[in-house]
N, C-alpha and C positions, 0 to 999 in steps of 0.2 A: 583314605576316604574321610571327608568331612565328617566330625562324632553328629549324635542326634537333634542337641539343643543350637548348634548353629545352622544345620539346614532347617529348623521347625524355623527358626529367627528369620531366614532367609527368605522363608515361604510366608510369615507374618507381614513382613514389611514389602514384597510384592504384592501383597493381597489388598494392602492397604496403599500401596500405589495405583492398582487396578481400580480400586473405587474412588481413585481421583482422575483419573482419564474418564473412566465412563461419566462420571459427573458432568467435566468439562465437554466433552462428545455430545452428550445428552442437550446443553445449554449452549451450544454451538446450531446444532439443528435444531433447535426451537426458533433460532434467533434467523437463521441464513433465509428460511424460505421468505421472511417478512423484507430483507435487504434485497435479496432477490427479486420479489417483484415492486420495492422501491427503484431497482434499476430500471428494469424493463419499462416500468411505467414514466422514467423519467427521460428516457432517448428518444424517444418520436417527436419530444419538444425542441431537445437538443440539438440534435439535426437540422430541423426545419428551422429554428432560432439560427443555428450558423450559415444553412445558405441564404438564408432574407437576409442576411445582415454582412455577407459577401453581396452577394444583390445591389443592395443599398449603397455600399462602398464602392460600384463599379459605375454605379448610377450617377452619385453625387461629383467625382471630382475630385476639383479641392476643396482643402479644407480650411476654416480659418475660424480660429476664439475670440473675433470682433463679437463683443454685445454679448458674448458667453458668460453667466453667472456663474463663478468657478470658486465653489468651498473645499472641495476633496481633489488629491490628484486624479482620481478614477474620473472624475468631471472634465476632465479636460481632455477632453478626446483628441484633438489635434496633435496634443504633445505625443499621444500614446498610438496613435498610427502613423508617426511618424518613424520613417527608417532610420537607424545608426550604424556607423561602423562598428563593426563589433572588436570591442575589446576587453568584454568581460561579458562573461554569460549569466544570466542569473536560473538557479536550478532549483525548481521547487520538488522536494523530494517526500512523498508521499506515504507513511509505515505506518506500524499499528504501533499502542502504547507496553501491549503485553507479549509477551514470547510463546514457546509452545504450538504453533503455528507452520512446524513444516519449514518450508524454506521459504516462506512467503517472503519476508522481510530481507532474506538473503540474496533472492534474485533482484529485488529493488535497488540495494544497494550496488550490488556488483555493475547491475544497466547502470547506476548512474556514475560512480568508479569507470565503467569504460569509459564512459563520454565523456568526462574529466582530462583522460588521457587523450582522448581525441583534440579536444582541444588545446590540450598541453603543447602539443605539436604545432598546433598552428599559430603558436604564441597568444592564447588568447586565455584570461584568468575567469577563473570560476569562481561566485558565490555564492553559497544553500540554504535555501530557506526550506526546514525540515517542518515537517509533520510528522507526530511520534517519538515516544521515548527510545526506542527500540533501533529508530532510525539515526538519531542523535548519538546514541550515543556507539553504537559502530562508526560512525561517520567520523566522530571530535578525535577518535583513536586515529584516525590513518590522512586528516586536514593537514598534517604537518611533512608526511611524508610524499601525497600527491598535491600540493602546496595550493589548496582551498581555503576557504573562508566561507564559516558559519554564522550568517547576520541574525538569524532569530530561529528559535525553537517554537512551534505550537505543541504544546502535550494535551491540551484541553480540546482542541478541536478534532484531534483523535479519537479523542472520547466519547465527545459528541456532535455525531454528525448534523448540521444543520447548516439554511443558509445563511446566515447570522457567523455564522464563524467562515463560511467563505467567503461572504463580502468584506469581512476583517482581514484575512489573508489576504488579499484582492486587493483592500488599498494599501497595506504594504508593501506589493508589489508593484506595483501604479506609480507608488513615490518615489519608489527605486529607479524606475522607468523614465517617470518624468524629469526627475535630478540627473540623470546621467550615470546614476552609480552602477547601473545594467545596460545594457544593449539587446537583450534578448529574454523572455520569459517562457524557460520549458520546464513542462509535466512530469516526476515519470511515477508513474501509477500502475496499477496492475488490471487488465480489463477482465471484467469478467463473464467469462462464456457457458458455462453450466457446472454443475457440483463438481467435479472433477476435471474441468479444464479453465483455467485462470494463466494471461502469459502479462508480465510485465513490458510495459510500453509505455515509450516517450511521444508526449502530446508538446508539439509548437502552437504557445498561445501570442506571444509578441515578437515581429513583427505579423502581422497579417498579410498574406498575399492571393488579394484577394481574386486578381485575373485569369492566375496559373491553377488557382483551388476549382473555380468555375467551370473551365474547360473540361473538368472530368467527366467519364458518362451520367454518373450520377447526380451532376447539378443540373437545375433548371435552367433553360434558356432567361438570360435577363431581358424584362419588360424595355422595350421601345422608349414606351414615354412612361414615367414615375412622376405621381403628381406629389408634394410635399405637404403635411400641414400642422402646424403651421410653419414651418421651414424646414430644412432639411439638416440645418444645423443642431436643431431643436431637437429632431428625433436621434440623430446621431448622438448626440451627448446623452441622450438617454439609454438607446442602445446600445451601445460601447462598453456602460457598465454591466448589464444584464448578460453582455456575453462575455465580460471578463469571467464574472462572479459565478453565471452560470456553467461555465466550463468548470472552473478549479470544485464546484458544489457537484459536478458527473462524477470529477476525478475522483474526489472522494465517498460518493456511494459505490461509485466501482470498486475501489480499493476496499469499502468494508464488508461490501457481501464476497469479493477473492478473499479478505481476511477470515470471515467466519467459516467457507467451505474448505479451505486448506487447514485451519484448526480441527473440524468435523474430521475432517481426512488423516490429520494426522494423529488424533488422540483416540480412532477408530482402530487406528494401525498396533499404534501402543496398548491398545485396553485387548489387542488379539496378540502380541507380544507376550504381554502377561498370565495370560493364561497357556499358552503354550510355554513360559519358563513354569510356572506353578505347576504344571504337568507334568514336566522333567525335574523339580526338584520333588516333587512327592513320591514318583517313582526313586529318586536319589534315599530318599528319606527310609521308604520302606526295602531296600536294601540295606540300610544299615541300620535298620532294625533286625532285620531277620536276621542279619551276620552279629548284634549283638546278642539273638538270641543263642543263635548254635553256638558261639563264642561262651556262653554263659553254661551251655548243656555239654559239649565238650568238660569242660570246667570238672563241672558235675563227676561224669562219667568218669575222667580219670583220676579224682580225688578219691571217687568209691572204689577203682582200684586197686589204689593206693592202697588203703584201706584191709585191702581183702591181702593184696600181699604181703 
């Protein structure tokens, strides 16, 4: 049996891990309910912005950047709904900057590790543009082994969510898009469904297709006649960005309220972990107190005698 001063040590320093779960616990649900209803409040727009703008796309036609003012890739809509053979996919992969979080970060990475391989097979090369420290740097270890390529790290738009750092992501990806360096721009993000249910999932943002999305029950029947103003080219280049931006700006509020309730969740777990070991070592503790006592009274008893005889 462990002597007294290394189970008291043993029970110091879970006690003092305990008040760092519950801290973090504590500042996890402060934080989740306010993300939580930034999601909620942010999908009914979401939504209706993707099928007006499938709509729009089914309406119009062709396309063409005759007379188009084009300063940013994300400007150039033409280029970016246009289809390409796919010979390299570009994957925007979605994590948090900090750990401690359960396996939030581990189910993202593995969805997008499969898809990797999925692709692998069909000869087609993967490149990642991460969000998150967490995500980067599981990723940069295993790039060499399922043979990807990591074009850019965000660790600050992790940090802070806003859409200022998704339209920055956004035209990253746009010029990858427009250059040819990608064929394809997917999500994979973790959506989030309530305190306790969050499931990682891959969102298709580039190509659009917009006639096959439509046909579902859930779309609206498209308008007859669409009137344009003042063109329709006009609107498109405006819209086009809005629901780039606006997409990868969901991905990541969804991704930060799944992050803070799977922390809540997990450092809930660990802060009742610790008191059930503090439990079993204090009963550990006062057993071998009491066996040092009779050990000591023994002692006693046969010294005196000793003594006598």
């Amino acid at each position: 049996m462990a002597n007294l001063k290394d189970i008291k040590s043993r029970i110091l320093s879970v006690q003092n891990t305990k008040k760092i779960t519950r801290a973090m616990k504590m500042v996890a649900a402060a934080n989740v309910k306010k993300a939580e209803n930034a999601v909620k409040a942010s999908r009914p727009f979401s939504e209706e912005l993707i099928i007006a703008f499938k709509k729009l796309l089914s309406a119009v036609g062709d396309y063409s950047s005759e007379g188009l003012k084009i300063k940013l890739a994300i400007d150039n809509y033409p280029e970016l709904l246009k289809k390409h053979e796919v010979k390299t996919a570009g994957l925007l992969v979605i994590t948090s900057n900090k750990g401690l979080a359960g396996a939030y970060n581990a189910n993202v990475v593995r969805n997008t590790i499969k898809t990797i391989e999925e692709y692998k097979q069909q000869g087609i090369n993967c490149k990642l543009f991460i969000i998150g420290q967490k995500g980067n740097a599981t990723l940069k270890r295993k790039a060499e082994d399922y043979g990807f390529e990591i074009v850019k790290t965000y660790i600050k738009v992790a940090g802070e969510i806003s859409a200022a750092g998704a339209q920055y992501v956004a035209e990253d990806l746009s010029q990858a898009y427009v250059s040819g360096e990608i064929d394809t721009i997917e999500i994979f993000t973790t959506k989030f469904k309530n305190m306790m249910s969050y499931l990682a999932e891959k969102w298709n943002l580039l190509p659009i297709n917009a006639e096959e999305d439509l046909k579902t029950e859930s779309a609206v029947k498209i308008d007859p006649v669409m009137i344009f103003e003042p063109n329709e080219h006009s609107i498109l280049q405006k819209v086009v960005p809005m629901y780039i931006t606006n997409t990868i700006f969901q991905s990541l509020l969804e991704a930060q309220a799944s992050e803070l309730a799977s922390r809540m969740t997990a450092m809930s777990a660990a802060s009742n972990n610790a008191e059930e070991m503090i439990r079993t070592l204090t009963i550990d503790y006062n057993k071998a107190r009491q066996a040092a006592i009779t050990q000591e009274l023994l002692e006693v008893v046969s010294g005196a005698d000793a003594l006598k005889g």
